[in-house]
C-alpha atoms as one frame of an Amber mdcrd trajectory, in Angstrom:
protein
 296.825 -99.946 -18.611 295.910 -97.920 -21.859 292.531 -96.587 -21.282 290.754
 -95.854 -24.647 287.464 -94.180 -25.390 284.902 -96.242 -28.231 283.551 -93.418
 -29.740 280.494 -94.689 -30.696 278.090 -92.006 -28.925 280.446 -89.526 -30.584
 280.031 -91.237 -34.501 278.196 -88.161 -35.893 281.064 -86.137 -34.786 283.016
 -85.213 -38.530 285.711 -88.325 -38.651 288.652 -85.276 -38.262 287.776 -83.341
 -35.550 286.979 -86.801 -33.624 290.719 -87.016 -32.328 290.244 -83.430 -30.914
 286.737 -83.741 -29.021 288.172 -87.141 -27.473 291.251 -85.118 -26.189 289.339
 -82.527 -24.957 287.565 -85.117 -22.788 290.448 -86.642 -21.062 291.285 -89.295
 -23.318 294.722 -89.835 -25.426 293.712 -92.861 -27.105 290.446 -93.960 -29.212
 288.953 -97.475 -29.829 287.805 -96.776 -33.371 284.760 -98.674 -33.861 282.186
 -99.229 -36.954 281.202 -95.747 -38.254 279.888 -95.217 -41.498 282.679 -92.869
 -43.109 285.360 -95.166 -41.903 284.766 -99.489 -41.186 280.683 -99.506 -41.571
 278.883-102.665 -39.927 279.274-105.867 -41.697 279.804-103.710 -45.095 283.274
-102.491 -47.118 285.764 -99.991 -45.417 284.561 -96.541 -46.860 287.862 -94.533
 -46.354 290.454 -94.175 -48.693 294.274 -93.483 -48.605 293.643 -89.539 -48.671
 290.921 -90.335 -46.100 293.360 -92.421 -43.749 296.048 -89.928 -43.478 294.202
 -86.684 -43.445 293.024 -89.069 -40.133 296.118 -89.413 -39.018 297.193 -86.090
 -38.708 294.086 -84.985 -36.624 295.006 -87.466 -34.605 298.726 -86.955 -34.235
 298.008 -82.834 -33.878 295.260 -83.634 -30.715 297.725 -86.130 -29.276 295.812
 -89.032 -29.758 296.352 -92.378 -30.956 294.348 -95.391 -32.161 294.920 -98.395
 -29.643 292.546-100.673 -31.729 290.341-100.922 -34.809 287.121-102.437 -34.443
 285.906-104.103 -37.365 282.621-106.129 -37.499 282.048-108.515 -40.372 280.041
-111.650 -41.011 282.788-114.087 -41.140 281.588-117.154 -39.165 278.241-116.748
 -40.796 276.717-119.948 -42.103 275.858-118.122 -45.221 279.350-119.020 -47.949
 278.265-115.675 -49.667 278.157-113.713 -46.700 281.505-115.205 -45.347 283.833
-114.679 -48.376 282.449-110.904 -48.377 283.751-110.516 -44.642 287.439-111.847
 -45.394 287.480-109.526 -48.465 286.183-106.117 -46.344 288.683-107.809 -43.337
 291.825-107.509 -45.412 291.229-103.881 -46.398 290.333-102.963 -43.026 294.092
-104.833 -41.751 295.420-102.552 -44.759 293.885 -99.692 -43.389 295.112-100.521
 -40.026 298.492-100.627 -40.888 298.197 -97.202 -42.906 297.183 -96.224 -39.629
 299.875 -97.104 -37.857 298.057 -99.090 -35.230 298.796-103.022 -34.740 295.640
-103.975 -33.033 292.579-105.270 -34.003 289.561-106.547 -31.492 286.417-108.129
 -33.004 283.695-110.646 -32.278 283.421-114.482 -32.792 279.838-114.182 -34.700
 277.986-116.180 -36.379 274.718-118.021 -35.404 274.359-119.655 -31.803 271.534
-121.964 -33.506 274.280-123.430 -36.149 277.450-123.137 -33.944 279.045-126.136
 -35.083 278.328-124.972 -38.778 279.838-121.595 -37.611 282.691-122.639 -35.811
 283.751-124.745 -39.151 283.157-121.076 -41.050 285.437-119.353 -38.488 288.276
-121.564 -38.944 287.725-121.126 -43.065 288.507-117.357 -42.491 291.345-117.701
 -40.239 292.818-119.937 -42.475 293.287-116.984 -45.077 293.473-113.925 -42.633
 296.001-115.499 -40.022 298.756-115.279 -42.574 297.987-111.874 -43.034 297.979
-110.758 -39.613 301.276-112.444 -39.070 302.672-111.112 -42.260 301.786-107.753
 -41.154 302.643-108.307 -37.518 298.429-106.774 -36.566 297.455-108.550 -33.064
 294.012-110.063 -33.120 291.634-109.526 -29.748 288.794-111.427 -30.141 285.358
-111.435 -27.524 282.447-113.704 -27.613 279.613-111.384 -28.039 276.062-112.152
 -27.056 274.050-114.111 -30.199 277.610-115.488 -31.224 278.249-119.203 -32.145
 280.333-119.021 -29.406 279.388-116.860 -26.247 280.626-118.445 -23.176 283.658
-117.084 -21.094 285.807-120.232 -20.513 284.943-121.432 -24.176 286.208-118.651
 -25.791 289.365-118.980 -24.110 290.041-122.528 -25.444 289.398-121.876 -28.562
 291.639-118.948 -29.078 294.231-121.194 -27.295 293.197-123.677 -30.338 294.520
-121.256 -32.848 297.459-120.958 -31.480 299.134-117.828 -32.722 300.722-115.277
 -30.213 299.087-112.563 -32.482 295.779-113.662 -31.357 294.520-113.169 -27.618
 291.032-112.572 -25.569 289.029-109.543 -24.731 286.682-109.631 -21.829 283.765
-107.738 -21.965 281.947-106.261 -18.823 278.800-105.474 -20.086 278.511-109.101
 -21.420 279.202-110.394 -18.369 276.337-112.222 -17.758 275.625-113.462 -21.100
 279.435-115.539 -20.977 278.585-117.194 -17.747 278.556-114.315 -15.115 281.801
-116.017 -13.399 283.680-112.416 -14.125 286.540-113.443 -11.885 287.099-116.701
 -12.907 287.575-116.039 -16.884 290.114-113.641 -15.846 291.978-115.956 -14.095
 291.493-118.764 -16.587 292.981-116.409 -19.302 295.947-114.842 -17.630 298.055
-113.424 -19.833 295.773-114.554 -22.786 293.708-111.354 -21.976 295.119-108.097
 -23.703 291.814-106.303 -24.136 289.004-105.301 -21.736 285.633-103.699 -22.211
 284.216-101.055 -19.817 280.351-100.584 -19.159 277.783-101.570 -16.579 274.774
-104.030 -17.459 272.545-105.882 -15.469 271.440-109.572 -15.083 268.594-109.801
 -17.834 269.219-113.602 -17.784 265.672-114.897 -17.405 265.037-117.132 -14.143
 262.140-118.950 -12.565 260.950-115.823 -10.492 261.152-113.808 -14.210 263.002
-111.038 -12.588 262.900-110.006 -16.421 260.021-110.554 -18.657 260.649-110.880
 -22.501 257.911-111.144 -24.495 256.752-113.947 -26.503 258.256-116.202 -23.881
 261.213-118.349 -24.860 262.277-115.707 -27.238 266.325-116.402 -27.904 267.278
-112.235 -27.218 270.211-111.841 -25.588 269.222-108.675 -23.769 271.980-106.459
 -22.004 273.061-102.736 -22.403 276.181-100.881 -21.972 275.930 -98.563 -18.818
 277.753 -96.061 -16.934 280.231 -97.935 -13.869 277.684 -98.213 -10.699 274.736
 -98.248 -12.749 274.274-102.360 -13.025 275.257-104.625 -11.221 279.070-106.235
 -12.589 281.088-106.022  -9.427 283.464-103.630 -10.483 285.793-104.265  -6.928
 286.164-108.057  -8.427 286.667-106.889 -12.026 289.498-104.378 -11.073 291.179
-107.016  -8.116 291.396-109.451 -10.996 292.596-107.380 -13.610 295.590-106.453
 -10.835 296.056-110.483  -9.933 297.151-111.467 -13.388 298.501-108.538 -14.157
 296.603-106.826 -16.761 298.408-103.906 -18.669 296.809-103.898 -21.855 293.713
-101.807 -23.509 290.661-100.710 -21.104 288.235 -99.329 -23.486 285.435 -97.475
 -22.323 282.370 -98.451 -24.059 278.949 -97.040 -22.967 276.294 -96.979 -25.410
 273.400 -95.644 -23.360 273.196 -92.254 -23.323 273.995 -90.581 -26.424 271.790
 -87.380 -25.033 275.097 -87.101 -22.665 277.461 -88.767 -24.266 280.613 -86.366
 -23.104 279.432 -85.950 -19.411 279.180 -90.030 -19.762 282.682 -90.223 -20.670
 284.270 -88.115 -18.746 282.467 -89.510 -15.794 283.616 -93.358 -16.822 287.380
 -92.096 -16.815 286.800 -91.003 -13.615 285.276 -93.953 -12.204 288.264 -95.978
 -14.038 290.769 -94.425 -12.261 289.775 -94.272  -8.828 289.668 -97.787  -9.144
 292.424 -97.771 -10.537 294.295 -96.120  -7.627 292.506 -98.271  -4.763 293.748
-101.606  -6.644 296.721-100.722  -7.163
């Protein structure tokens, strides 16, 4: 298992001493996710060659690699506009990848829940011109269904990548998401076998609303998908079932640590998640 660090909580760190703070924490390799010197959200890579390899070398002098890129575009979105934007700002960002050196790229279904059919269709539009790239480059796709996607359930997600049909293209579960793609943690796992490459690491708990309203979300019925990326033990994802499964269909891909939740502490938060990742590690085993 390659355990990576998203370095979200670090993003106002300058991009080239990044490599060098995530060493010093414990970590030797980085999920690089959206950051607005680098792949912004749902907008045009800002880096250029220069930019990419003076990033390279930071990371190859702290000993540090890139497992994945993280890009986050509106590709699936029912808006035609929108959509051809996101396939333009994907193919630099698989450009920049390579540049990189890194042949892994992890990113979200999205699009709207409320038109998912209408999505779906815009999905397949965009794979239709990016697949070809990916292959011709030889880039591995990870994709997750993220909460407020057209496509957010577990088991679903599986069958559809299986409906692409490319051995460049495979499934990340999410923790923190858990309960948002059907709560059945152990069961997805199982169901995707060696389809899953890519994991996410946080806590969250159950926000799902229920007839005692455990959780309260104000105006009622509102369609938030409410969840939040904790440190291990602070939620309530069964982290004994997540790591037995992991070891059942034997997992040895990325495990990328990605808490969002307490940027005051974002370093003692890391180091604390690698900690919590290996001794779980070690009693799985």
């Amino acid at each position: 298992m390659k355990i990576a660090l998203d370095p979200y909580m670090l993003r106002r760190v300058p991009l080239l001493e990044l490599p060098r703070v995530v060493a010093d924490l414990g970590y030797h390799h980085i999920e690089l996710s959206p950051r607005d010197d680098f792949l912004p959200f749902f907008l045009h890579p800002r880096v250029d060659k220069a930019g990419v390899a003076a990033f390279r070398k930071a990371l190859a002098d702290a000993e540090v690699s890139v497992a994945s890129v993280l890009p986050l575009y509106k590709w699936s979105g029912p808006d035609e506009d929108e959509r051809q934007a996101a396939v333009r700002y994907w193919k630099r960002a698989i450009e920049i990848t390579v540049d990189l050196g890194v042949d892994v790229m992890n990113s979200e279904f999205n699009g709207r829940p409320s038109q998912a059919a209408q999505s779906e269709a815009q999905f397949w539009r965009s794979m239709e011109e990016l697949l070809p790239i990916f292959e011709r480059e030889g880039v591995r796709l990870v994709l997750e269904p993220h909460p407020d996607d057209f496509l957010e359930d577990g088991l679903g997600a599986v069958n559809l990548i299986r409906g692409i049909n490319s051995e460049l293209v495979s499934f990340l579960y999410c923790c923190p998401h858990t309960f948002h793609q059907g709560g059945n943690l152990a069961e997805i796992i199982r169901y995707a076998g060696p389809l899953l490459t890519q994991v996410h690491i946080a806590d969250s708990f159950d926000f799902r609303a229920s007839s005692g309203l455990r959780y309260i979300v104000n105006p009622p019925g509102s369609p938030a998908r409410i969840h939040q990326h904790l440190d291990i033990g602070q939620g309530e994802v069964d982290w004994d079932q997540f790591f037995t499964s992991l070891h059942e269909v034997g997992f040895d891909g990325i495990a990328t640590v990605c808490v969002f939740a307490w940027e005051e502490r974002a370093e003692d938060s890391a180091r604390y998640n690698l900690s919590q990742i290996t001794q779980y590690q070690q009693k799985h085993a």
